[in-house]
PyMOL Python script that loads the backbone (N, CA, C, O; Angstrom):
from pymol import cmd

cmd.read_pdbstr("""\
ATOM      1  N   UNK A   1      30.041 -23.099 -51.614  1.00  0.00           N
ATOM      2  CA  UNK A   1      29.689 -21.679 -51.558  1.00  0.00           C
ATOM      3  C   UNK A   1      29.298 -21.289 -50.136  1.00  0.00           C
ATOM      4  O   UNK A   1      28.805 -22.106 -49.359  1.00  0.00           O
ATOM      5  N   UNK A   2      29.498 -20.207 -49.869  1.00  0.00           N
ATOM      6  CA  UNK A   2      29.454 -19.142 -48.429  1.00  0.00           C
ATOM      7  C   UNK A   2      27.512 -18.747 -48.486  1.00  0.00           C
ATOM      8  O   UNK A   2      27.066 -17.898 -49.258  1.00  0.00           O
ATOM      9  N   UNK A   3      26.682 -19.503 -47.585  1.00  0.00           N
ATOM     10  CA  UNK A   3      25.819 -18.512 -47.839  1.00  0.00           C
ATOM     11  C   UNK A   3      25.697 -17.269 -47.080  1.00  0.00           C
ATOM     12  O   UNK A   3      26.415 -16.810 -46.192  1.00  0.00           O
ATOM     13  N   UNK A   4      24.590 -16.810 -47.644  1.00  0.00           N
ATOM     14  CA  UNK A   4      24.884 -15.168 -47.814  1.00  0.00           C
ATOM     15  C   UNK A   4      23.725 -15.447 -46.048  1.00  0.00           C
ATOM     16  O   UNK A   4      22.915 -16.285 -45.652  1.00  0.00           O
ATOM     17  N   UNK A   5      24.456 -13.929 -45.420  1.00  0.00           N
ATOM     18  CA  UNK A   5      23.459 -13.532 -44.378  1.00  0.00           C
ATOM     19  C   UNK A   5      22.347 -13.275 -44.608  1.00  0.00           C
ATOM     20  O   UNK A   5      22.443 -12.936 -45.787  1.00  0.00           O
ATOM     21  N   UNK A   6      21.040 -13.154 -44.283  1.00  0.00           N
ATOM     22  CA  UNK A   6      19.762 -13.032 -44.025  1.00  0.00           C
ATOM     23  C   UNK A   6      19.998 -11.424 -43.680  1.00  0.00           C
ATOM     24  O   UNK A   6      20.660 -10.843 -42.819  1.00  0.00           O
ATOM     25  N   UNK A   7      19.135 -10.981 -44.769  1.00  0.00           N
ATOM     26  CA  UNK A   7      19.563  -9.766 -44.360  1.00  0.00           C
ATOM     27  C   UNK A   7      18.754  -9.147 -43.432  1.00  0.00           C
ATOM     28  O   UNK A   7      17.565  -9.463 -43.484  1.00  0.00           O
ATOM     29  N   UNK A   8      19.067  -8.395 -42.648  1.00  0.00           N
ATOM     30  CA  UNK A   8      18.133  -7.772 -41.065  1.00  0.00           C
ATOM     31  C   UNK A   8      17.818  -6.475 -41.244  1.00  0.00           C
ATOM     32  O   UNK A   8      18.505  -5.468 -41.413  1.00  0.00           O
ATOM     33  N   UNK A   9      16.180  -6.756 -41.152  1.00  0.00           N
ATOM     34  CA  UNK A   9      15.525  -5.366 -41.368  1.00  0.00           C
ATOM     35  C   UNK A   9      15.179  -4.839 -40.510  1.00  0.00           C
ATOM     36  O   UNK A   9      14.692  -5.433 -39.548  1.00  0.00           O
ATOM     37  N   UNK A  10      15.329  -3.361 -40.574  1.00  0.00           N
ATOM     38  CA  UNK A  10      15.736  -2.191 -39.638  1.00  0.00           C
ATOM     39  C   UNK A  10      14.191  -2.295 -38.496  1.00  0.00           C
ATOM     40  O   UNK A  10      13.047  -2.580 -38.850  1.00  0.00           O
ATOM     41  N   UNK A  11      14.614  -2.004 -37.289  1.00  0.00           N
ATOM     42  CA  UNK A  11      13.849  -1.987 -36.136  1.00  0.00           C
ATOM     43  C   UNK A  11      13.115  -0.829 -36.433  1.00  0.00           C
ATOM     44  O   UNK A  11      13.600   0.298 -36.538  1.00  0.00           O
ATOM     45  N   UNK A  12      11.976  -1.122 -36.561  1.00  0.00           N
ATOM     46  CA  UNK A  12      10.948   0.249 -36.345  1.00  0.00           C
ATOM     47  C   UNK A  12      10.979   0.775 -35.396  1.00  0.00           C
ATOM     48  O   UNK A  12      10.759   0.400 -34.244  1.00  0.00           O
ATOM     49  N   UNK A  13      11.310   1.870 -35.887  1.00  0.00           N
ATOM     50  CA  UNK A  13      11.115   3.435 -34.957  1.00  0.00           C
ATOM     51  C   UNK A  13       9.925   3.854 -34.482  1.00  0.00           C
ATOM     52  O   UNK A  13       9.029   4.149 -35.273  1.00  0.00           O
ATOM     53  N   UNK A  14       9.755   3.937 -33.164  1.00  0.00           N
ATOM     54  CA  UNK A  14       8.316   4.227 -32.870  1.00  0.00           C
ATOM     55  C   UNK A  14       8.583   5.372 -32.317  1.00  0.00           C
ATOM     56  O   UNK A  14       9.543   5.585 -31.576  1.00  0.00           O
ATOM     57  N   UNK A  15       7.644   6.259 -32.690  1.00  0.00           N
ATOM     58  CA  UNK A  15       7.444   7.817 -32.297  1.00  0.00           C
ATOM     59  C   UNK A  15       7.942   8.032 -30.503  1.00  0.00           C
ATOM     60  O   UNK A  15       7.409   7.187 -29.784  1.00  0.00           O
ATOM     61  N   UNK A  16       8.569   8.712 -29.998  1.00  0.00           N
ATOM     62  CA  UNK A  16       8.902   8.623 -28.809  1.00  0.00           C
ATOM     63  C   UNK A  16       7.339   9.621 -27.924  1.00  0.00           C
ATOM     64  O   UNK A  16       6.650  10.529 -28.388  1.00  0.00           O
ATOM     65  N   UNK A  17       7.297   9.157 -27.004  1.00  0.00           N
ATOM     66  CA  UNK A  17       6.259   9.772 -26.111  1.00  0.00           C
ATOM     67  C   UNK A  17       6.438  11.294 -25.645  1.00  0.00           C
ATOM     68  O   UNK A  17       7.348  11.697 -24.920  1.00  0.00           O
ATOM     69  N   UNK A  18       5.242  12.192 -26.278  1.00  0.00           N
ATOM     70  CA  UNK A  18       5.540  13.260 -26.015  1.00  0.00           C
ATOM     71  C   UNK A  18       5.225  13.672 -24.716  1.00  0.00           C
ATOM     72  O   UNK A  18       4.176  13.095 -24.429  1.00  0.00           O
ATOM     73  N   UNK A  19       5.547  14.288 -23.894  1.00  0.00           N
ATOM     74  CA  UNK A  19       5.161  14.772 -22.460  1.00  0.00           C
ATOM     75  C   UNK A  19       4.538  16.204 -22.113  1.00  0.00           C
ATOM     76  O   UNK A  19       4.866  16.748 -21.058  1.00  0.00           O
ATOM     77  N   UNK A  20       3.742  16.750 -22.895  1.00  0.00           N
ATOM     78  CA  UNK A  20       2.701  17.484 -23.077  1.00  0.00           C
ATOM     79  C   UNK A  20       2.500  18.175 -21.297  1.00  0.00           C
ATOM     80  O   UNK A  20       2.564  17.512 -20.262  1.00  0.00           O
ATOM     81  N   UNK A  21       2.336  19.154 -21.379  1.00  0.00           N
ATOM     82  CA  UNK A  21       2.006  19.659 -19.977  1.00  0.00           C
ATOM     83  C   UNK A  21       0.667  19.414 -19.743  1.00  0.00           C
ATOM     84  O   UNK A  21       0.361  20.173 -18.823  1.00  0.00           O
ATOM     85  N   UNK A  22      -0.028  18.948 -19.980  1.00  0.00           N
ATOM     86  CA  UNK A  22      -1.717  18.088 -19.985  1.00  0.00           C
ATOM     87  C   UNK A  22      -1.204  16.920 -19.177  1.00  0.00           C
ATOM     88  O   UNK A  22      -1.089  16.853 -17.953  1.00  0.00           O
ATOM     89  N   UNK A  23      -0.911  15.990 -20.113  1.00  0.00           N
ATOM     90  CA  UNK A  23       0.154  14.801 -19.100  1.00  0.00           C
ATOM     91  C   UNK A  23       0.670  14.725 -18.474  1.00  0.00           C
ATOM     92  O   UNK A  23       0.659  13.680 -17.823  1.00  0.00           O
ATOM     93  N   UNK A  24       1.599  15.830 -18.136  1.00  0.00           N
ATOM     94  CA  UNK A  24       2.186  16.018 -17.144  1.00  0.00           C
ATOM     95  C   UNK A  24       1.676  16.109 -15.559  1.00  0.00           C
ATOM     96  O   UNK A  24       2.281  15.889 -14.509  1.00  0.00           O
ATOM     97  N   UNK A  25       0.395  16.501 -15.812  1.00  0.00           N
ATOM     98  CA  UNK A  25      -0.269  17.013 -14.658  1.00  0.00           C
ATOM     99  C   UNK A  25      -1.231  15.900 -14.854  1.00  0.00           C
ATOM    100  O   UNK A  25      -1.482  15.268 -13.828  1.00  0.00           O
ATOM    101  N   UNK A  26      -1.725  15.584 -15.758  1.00  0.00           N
ATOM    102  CA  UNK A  26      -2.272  14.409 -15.361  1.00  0.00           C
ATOM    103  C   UNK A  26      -1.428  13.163 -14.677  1.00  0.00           C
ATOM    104  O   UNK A  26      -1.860  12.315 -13.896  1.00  0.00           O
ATOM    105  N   UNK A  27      -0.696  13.244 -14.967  1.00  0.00           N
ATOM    106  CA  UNK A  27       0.499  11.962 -14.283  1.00  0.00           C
ATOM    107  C   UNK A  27       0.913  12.118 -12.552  1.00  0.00           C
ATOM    108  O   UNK A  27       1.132  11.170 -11.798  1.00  0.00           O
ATOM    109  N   UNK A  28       0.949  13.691 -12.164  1.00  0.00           N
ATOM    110  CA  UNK A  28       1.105  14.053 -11.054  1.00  0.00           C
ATOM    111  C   UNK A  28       0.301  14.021 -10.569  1.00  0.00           C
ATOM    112  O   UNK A  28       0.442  13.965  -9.347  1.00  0.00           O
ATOM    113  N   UNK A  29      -0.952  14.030 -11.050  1.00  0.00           N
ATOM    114  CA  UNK A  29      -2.464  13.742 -10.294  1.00  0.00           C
ATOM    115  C   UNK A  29      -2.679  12.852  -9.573  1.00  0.00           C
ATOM    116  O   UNK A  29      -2.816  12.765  -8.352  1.00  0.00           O
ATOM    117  N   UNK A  30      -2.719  11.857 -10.746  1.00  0.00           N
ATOM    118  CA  UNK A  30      -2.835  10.877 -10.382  1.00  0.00           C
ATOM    119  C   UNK A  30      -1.764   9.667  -9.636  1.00  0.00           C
ATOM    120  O   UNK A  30      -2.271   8.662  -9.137  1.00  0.00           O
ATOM    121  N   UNK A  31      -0.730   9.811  -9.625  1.00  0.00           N
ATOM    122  CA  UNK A  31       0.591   9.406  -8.484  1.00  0.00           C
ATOM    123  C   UNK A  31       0.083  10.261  -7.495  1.00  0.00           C
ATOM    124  O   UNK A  31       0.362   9.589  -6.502  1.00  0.00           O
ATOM    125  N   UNK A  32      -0.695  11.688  -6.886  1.00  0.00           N
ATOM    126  CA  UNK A  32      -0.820  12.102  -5.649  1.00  0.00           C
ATOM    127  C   UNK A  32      -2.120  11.035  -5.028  1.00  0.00           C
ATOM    128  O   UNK A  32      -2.113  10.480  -3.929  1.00  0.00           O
ATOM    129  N   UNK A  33      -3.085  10.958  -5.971  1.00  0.00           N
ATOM    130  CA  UNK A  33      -4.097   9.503  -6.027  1.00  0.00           C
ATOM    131  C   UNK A  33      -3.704   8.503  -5.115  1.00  0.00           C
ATOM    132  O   UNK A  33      -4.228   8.073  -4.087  1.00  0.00           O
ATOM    133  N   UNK A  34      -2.508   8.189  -5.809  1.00  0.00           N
ATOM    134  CA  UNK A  34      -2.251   7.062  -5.716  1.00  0.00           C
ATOM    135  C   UNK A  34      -1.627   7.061  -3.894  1.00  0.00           C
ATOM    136  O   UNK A  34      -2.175   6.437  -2.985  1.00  0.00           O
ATOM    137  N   UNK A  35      -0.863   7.592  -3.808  1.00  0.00           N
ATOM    138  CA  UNK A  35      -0.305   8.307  -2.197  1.00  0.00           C
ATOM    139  C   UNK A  35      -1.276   8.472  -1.492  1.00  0.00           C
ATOM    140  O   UNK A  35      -1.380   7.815  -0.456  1.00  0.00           O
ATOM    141  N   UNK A  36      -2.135   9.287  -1.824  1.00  0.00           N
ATOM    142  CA  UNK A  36      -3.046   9.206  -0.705  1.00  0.00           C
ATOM    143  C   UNK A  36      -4.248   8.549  -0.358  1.00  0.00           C
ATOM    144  O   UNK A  36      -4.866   8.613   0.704  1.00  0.00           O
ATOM    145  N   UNK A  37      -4.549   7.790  -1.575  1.00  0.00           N
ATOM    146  CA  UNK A  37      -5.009   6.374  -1.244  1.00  0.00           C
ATOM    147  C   UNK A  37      -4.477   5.457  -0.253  1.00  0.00           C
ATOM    148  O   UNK A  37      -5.071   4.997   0.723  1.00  0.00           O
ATOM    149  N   UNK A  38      -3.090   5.215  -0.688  1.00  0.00           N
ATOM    150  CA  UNK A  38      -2.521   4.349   0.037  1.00  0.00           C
ATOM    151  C   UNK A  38      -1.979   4.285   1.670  1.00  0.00           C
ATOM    152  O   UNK A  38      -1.627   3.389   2.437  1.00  0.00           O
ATOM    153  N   UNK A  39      -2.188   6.386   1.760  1.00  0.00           N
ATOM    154  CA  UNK A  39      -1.869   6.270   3.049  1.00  0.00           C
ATOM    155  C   UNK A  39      -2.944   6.641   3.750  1.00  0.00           C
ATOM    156  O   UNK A  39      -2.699   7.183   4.828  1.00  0.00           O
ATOM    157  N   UNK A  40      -4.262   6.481   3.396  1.00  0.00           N
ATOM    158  CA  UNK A  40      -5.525   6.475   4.026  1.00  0.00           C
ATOM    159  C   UNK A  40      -5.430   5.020   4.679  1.00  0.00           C
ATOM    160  O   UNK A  40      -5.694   4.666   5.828  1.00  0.00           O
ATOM    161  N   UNK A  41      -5.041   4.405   3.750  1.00  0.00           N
ATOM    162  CA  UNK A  41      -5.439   2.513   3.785  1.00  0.00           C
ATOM    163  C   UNK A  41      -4.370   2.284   4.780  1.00  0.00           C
ATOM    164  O   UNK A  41      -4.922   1.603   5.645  1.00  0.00           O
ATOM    165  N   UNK A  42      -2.955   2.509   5.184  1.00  0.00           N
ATOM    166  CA  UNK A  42      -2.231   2.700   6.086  1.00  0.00           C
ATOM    167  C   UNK A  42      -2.930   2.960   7.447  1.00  0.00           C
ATOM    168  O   UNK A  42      -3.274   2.073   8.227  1.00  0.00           O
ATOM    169  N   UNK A  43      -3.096   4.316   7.632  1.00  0.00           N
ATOM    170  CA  UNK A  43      -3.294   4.950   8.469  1.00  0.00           C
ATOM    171  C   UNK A  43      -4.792   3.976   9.386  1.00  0.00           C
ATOM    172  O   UNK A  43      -4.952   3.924  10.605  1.00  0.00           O
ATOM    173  N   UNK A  44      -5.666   3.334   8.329  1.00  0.00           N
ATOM    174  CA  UNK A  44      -6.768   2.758   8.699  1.00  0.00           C
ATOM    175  C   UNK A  44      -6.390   1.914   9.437  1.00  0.00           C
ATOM    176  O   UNK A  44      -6.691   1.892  10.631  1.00  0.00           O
ATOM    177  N   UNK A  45      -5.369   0.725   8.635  1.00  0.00           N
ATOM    178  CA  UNK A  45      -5.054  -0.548   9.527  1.00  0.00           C
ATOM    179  C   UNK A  45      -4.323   0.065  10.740  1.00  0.00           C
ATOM    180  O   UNK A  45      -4.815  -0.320  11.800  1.00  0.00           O
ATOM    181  N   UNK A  46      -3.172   1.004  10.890  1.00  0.00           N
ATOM    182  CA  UNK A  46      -2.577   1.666  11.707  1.00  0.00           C
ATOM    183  C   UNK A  46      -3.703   1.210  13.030  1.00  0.00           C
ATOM    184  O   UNK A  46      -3.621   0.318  13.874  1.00  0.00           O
ATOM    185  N   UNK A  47      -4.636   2.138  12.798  1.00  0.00           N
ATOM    186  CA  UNK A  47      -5.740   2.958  13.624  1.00  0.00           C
ATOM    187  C   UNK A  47      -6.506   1.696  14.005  1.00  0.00           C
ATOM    188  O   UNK A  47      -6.409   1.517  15.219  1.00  0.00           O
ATOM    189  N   UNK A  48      -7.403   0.538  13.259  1.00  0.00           N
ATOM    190  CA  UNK A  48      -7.412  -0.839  13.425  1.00  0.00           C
ATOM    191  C   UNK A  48      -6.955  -1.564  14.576  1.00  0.00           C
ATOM    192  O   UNK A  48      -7.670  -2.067  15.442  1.00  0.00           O
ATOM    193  N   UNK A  49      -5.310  -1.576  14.489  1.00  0.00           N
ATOM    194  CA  UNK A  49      -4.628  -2.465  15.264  1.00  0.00           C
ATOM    195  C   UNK A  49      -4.385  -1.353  16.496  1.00  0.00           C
ATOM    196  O   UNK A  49      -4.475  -1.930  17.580  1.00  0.00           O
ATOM    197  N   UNK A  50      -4.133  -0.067  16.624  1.00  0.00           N
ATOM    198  CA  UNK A  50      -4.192   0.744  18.114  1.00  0.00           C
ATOM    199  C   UNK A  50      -5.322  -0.130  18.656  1.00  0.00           C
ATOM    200  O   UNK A  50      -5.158  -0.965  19.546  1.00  0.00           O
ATOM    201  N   UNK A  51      -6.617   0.160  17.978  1.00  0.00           N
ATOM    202  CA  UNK A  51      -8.148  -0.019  18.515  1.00  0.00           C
ATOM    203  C   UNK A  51      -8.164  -1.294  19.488  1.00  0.00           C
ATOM    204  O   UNK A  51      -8.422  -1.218  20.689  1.00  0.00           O
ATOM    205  N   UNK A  52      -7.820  -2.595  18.734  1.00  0.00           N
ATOM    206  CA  UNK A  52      -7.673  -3.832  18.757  1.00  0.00           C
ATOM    207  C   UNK A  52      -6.669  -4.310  19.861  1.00  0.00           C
ATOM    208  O   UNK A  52      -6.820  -5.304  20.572  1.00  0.00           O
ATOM    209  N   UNK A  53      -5.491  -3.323  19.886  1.00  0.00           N
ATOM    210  CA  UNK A  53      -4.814  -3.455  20.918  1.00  0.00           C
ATOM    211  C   UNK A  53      -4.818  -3.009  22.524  1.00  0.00           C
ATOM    212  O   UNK A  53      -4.121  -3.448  23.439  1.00  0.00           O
ATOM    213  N   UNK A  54      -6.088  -1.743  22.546  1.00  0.00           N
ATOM    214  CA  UNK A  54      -6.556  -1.370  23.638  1.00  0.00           C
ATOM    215  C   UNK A  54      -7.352  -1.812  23.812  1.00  0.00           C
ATOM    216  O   UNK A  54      -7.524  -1.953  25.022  1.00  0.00           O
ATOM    217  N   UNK A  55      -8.414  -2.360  22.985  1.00  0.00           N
ATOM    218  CA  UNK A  55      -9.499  -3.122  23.352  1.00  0.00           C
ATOM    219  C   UNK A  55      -9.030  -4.745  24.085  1.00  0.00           C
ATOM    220  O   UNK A  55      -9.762  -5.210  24.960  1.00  0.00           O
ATOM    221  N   UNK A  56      -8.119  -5.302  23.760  1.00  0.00           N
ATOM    222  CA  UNK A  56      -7.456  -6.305  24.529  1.00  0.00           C
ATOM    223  C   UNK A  56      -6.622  -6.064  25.585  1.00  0.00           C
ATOM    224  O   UNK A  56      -6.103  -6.857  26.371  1.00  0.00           O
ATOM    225  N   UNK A  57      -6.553  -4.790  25.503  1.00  0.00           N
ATOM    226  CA  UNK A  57      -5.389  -4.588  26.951  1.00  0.00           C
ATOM    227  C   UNK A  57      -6.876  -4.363  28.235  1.00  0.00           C
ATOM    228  O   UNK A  57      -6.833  -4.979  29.300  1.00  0.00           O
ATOM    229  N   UNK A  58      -7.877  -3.576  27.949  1.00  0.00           N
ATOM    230  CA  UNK A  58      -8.719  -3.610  28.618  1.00  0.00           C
ATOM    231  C   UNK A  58     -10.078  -4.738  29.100  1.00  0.00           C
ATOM    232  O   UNK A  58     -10.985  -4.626  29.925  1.00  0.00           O
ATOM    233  N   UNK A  59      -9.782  -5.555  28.378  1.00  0.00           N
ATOM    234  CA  UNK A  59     -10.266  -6.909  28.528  1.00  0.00           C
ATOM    235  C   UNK A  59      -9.226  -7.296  29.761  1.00  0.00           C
ATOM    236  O   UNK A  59      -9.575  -7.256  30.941  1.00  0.00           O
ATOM    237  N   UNK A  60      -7.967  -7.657  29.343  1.00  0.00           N
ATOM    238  CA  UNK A  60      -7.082  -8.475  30.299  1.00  0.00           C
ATOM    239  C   UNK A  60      -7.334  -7.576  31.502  1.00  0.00           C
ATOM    240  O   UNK A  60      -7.717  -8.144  32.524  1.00  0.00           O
ATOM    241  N   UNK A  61      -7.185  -6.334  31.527  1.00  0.00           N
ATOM    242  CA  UNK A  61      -7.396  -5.530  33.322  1.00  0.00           C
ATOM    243  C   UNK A  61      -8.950  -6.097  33.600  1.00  0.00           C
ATOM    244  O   UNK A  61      -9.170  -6.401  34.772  1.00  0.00           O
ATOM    245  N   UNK A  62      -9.646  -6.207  32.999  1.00  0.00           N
ATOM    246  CA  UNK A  62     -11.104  -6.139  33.815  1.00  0.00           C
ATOM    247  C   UNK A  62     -10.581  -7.821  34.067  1.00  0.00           C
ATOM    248  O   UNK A  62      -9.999  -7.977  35.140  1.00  0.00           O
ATOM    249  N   UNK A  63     -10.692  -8.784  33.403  1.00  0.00           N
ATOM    250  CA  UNK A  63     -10.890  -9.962  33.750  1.00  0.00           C
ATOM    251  C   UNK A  63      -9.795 -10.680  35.216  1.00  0.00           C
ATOM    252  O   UNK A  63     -10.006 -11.581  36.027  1.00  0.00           O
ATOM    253  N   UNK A  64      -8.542  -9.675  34.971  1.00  0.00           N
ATOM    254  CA  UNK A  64      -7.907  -9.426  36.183  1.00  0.00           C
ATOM    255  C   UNK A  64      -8.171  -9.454  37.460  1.00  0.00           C
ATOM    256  O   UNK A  64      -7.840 -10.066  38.476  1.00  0.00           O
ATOM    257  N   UNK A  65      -9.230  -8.171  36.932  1.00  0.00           N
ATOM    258  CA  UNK A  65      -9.725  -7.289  38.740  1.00  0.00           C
ATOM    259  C   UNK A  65     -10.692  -8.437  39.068  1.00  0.00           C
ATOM    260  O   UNK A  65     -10.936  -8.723  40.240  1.00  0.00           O
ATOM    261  N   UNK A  66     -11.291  -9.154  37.946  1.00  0.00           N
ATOM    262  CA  UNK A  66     -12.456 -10.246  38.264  1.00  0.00           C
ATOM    263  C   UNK A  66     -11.706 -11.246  38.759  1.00  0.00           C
ATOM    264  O   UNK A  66     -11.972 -11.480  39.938  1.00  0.00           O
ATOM    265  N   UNK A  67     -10.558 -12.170  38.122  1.00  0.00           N
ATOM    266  CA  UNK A  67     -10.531 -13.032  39.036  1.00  0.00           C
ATOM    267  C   UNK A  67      -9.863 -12.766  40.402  1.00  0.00           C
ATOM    268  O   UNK A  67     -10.014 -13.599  41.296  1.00  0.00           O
ATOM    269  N   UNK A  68      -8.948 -11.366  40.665  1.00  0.00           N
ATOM    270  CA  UNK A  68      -8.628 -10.548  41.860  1.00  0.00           C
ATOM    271  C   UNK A  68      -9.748 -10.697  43.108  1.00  0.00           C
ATOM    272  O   UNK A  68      -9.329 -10.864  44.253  1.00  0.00           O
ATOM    273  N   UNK A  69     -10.914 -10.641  42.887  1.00  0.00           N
ATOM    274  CA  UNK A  69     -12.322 -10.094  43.227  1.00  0.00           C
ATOM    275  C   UNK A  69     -12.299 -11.437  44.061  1.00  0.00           C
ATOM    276  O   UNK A  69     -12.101 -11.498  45.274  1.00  0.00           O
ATOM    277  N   UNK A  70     -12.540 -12.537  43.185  1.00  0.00           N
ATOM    278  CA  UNK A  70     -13.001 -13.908  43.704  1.00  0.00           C
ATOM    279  C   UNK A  70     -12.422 -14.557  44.421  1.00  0.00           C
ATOM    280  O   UNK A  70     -12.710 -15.405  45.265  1.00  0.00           O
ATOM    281  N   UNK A  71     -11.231 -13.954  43.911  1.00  0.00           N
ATOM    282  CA  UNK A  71      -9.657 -14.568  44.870  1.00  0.00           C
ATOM    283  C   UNK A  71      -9.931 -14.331  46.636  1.00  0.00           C
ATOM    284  O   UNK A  71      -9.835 -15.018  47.654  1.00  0.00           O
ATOM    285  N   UNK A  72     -10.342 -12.858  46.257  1.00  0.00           N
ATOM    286  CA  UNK A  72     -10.315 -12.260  47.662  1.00  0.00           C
ATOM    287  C   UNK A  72     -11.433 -12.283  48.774  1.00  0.00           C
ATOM    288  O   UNK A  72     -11.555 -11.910  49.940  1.00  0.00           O
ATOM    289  N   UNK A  73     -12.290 -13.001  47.674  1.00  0.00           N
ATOM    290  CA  UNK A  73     -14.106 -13.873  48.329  1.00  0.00           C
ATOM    291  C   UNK A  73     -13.623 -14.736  48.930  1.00  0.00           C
ATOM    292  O   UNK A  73     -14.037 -14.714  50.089  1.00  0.00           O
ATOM    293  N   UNK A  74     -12.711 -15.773  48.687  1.00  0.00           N
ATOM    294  CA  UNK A  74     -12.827 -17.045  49.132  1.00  0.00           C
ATOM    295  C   UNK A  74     -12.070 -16.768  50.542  1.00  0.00           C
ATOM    296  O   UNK A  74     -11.917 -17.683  51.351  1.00  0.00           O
TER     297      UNK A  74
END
""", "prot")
cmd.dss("prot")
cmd.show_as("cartoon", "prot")
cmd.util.cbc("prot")
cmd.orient("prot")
């Protein structure tokens, strides 16, 4: 004898997500949140590494003119 298939029960249907103009704007809210969080946190390290990078460029000139200085003692 052939056995019989197992019979397959139907995939529940789940209510599809309504998109309510409440949600809607809550969703856009919070994605603008999210943006400008992220480009605060950008802009910080941005601003960070300028800082970091003039602060070392002005190290190397002074320590320059210093050993320039001593050079020109001896």
């Amino acid at each position: 004898p052939v056995p019989q298939p197992a019979p397959v029960a139907p995939a529940p249907t789940r209510p599809a997500v309504q998109l309510t103009p409440g949600t809607a704007l809550a969703l856009v809210g919070g994605g603008t949140a999210v943006v400008l969080v992220l480009g605060a946190v950008l802009v910080s390290l941005l601003l960070a590494v300028a800082i970091t990078g003039a602060s070392v460029a002005v190290c190397a000139v002074v320590l320059r003119s210093l050993l320039a200085s001593d050079a020109k003692r001896r």
